[in-house]
C-alpha positions as CSV (number, residue, x, y, z in Angstrom):
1,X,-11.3,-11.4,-10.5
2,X,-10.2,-14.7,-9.9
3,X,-12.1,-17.3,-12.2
4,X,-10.6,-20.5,-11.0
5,X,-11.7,-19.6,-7.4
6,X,-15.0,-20.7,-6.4
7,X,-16.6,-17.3,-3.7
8,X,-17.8,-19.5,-1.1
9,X,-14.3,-21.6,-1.3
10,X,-12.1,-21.4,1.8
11,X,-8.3,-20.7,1.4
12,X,-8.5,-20.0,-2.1
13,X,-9.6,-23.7,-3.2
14,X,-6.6,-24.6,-0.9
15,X,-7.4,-25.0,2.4
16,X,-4.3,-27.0,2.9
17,X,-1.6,-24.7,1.5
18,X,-3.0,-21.4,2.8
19,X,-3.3,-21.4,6.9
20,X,-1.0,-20.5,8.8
21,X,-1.1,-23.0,11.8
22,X,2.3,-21.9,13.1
23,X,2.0,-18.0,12.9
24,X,4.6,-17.9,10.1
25,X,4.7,-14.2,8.9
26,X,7.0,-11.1,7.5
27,X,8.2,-8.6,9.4
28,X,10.1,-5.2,8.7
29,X,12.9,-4.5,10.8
30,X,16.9,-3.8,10.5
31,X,19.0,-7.2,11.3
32,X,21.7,-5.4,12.7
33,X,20.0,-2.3,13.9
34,X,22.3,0.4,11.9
35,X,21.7,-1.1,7.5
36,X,18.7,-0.3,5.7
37,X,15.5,-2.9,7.4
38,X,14.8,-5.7,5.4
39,X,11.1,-8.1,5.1
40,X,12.5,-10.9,7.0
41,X,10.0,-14.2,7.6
42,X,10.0,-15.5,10.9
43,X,8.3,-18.7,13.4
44,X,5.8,-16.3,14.5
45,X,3.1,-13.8,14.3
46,X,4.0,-11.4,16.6
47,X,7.7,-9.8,17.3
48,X,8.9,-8.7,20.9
49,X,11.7,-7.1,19.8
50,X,13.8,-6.4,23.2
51,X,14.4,-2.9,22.2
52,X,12.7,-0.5,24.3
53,X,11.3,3.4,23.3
54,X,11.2,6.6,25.3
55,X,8.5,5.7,27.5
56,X,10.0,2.2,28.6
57,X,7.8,0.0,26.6
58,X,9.3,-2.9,24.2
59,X,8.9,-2.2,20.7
60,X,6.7,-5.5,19.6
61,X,5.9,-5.7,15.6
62,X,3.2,-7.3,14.1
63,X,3.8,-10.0,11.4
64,X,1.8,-10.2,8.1
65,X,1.0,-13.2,5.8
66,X,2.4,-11.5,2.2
67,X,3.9,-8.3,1.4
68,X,4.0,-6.2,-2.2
69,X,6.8,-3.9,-2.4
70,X,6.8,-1.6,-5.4
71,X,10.0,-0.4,-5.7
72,X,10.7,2.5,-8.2
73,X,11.2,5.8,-9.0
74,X,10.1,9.3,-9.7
75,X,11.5,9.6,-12.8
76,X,9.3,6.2,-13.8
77,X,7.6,6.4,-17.5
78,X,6.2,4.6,-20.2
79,X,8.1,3.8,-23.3
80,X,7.1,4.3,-26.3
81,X,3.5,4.3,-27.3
82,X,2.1,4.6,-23.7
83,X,3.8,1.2,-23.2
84,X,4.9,-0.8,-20.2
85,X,6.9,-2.4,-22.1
86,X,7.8,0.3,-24.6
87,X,11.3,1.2,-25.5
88,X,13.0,3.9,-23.1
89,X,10.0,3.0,-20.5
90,X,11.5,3.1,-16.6
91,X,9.3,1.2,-14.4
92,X,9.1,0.0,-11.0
93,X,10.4,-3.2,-9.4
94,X,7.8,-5.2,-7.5
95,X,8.7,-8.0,-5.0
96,X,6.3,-10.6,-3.0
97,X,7.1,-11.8,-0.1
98,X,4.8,-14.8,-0.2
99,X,2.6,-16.8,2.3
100,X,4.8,-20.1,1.9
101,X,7.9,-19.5,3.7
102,X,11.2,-17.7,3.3
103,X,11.7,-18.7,-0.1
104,X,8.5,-17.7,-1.4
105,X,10.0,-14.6,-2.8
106,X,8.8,-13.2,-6.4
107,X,9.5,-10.4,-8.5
108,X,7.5,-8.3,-11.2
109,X,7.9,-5.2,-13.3
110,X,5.4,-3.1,-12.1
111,X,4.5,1.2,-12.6
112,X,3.6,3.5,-9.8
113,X,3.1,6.9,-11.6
114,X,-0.3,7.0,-13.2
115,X,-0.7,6.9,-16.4
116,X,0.2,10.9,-16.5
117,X,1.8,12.0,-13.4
118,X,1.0,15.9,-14.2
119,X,-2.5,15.5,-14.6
120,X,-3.3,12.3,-12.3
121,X,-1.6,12.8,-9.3
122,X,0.5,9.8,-8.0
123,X,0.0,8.4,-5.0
124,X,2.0,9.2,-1.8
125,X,4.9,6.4,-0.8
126,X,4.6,5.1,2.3
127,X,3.3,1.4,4.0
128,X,-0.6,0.4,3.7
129,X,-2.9,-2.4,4.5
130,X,-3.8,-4.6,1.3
131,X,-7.2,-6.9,1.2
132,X,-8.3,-8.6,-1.2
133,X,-11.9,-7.0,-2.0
134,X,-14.6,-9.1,-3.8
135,X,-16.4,-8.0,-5.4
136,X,-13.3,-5.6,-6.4
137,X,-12.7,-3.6,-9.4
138,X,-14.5,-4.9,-12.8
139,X,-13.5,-5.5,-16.5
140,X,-11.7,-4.2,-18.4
141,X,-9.2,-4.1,-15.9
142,X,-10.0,-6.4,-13.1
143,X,-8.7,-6.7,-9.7
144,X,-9.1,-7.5,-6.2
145,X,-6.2,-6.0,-5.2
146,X,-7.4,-3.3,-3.0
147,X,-4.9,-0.6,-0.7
148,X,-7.1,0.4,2.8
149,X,-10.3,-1.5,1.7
150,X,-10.8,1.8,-0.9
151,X,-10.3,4.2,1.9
152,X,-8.3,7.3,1.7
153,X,-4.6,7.3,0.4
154,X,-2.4,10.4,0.1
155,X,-1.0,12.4,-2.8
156,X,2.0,12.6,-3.5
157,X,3.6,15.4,-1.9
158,X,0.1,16.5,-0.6
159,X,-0.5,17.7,-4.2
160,X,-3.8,19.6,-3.3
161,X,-5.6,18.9,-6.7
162,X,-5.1,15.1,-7.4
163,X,-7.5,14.6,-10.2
164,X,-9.3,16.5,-12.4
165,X,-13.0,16.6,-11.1
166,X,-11.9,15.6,-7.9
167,X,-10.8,18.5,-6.3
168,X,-13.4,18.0,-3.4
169,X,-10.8,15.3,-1.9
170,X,-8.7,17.6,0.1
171,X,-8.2,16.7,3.7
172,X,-8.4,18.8,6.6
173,X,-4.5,19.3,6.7
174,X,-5.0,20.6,2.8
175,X,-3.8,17.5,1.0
176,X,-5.0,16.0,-1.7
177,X,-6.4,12.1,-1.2
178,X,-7.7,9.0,-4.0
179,X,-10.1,6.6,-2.4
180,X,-10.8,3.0,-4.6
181,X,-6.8,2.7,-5.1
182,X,-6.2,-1.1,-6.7
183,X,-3.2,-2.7,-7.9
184,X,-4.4,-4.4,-11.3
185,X,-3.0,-5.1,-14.6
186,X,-2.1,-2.5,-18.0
187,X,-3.8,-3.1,-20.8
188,X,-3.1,-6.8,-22.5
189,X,-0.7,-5.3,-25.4
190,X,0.9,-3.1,-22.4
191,X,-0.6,-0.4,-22.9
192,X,-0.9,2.3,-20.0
193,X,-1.8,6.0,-21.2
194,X,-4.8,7.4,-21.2
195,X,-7.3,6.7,-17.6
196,X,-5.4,3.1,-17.6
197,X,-4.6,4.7,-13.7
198,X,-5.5,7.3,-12.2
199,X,-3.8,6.3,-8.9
200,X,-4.1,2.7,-8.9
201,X,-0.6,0.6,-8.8
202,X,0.1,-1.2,-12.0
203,X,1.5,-5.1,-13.4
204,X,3.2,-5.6,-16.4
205,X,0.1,-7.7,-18.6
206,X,2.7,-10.7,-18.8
207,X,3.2,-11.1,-14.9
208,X,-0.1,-10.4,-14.1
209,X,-1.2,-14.2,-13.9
210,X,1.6,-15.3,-12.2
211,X,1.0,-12.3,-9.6
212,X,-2.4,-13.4,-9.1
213,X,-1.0,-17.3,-8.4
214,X,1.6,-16.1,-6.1
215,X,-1.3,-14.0,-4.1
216,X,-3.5,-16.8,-4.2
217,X,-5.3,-17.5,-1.0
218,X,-4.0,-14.3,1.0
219,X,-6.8,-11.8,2.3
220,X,-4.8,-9.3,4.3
221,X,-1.3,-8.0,3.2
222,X,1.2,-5.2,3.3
223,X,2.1,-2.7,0.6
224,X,5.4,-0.9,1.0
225,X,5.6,1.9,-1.9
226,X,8.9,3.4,-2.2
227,X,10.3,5.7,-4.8
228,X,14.2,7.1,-5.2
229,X,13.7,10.4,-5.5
230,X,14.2,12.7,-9.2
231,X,18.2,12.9,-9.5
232,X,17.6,16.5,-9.1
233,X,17.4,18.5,-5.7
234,X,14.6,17.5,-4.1
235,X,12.6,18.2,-0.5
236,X,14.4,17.1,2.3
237,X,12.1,14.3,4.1
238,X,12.1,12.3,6.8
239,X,13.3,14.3,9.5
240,X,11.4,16.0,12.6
241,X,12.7,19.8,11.7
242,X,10.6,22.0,9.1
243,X,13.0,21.6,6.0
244,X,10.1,23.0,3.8
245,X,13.3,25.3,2.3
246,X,16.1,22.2,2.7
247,X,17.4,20.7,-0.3
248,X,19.7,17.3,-0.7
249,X,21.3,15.7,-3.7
250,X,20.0,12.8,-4.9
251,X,20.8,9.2,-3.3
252,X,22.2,11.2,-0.1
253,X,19.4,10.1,2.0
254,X,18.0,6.7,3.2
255,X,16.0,5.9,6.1
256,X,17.4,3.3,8.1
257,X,15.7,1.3,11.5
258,X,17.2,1.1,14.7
259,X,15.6,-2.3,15.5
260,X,18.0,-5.2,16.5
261,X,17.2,-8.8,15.6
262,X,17.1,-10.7,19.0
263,X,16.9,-15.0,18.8
């Protein structure tokens, strides 16, 4: 929750900071249409990109207010004592791009891989809708913070059993799903083992105000989710062939955009 936030308040309590008169917003493309895309903010809310597909129609993106990217890994875990913050804990990189401008850019430490990935499945990486939900998740561990307003997200991997006793949430493709997926805080001392997540995406306890503050006033967003793969052989993915029995290195593969900037 937000305490300092009247419910009936527009804008957060801040109806002059958060609009967006001038349809300011982030958008996800490559600059130079061959390195890795980038969030890059622009004077506008919509871009026509000039780059046409298959069928002759222009590629046009759609802008949004904020953006979380949780950037980690699959080899994230939590340090000693179930910790966050725990010696030998490898956690997750998290990055706002802000409703202010281009230079309102934060950056978190964050934890993407439940509290136990063998036994609570993580979810899937990938981009999703963000809204902020109220009323959203309650105390202990509040948060409004919500991916696809609670809907359906995909396990990693289409693990088929995410959760135990929740075995029912298979799709019709065979995959496993979570529904109610928040992002939302560890325990205060950093703790978070145990049913801390079951799926949802996690703060470090001593960002988590300043997370909230940088979110303030924002009701839609983005949420990128990307992991680096174990530093073993892993799956090939990304590709349009079956490679269910293709195998790469580590690091050897990164998707990259073919979108061109345009003025």
């Amino acid at each position: 929750m937000r305490p300092w936030e009247s419910p009936f308040a527009y804008a957060g309590n801040n109806p002059i900071i958060n609009v967006d008169p001038t349809g300011l917003a982030w958008f996800y493309y490559s600059v130079d249409g061959f390195s890795n895309p980038t969030w890059n903010w622009r004077d506008e809310d919509q871009y026509r990109t000039g780059v046409y597909d298959s069928s002759g129609n222009e590629v046009v993106l759609q802008g949004h207010d904020a953006v979380v990217v949780f950037d980690g890994s699959r080899n994230e875990q939590l340090g000693e004592g179930n910790n966050i913050n725990g010696e030998g804990a490898v956690t997750a990189n998290v990055t706002v791009y802000g409703p202010g401008g281009a230079d309102d850019i934060s950056t978190f430490t964050g934890y993407t891989m439940t509290s136990d990935a063998a036994t609570y499945g993580p979810i899937d990486e990938g981009m999703y809708n963000g809204n902020y939900a109220s009323p959203g998740k309650g105390a202990p561990l509040a948060s409004n913070w919500v991916l696809e307003n609670r809907g359906n997200i995909p396990v990693m991997d289409g693990a088929k059993n995410p959760n135990p006793g929740f075995t029912h949430q298979i799709d019709a493709n065979g995959g496993g799903y979570k529904t109610d997926i928040f992002i939302h805080s560890t325990n205060r001392n950093g703790f978070a083992g145990g049913t801390v997540s079951t799926g949802c995406l996690l703060i470090a306890p001593g960002d988590w105000q300043r997370f909230n503050e940088t979110m303030n006033g924002v009701t839609d967003f983005r949420v990128q989710l990307i992991r680096e793969v174990s530093p073993w052989l892993a799956p090939l993915k990304g590709t349009f062939m079956d490679t269910r029995n293709t195998w790469y290195p580590y690091g050897t593969i990164r998707p990259a955009a073919t979108i061109k900037k345009t003025d």
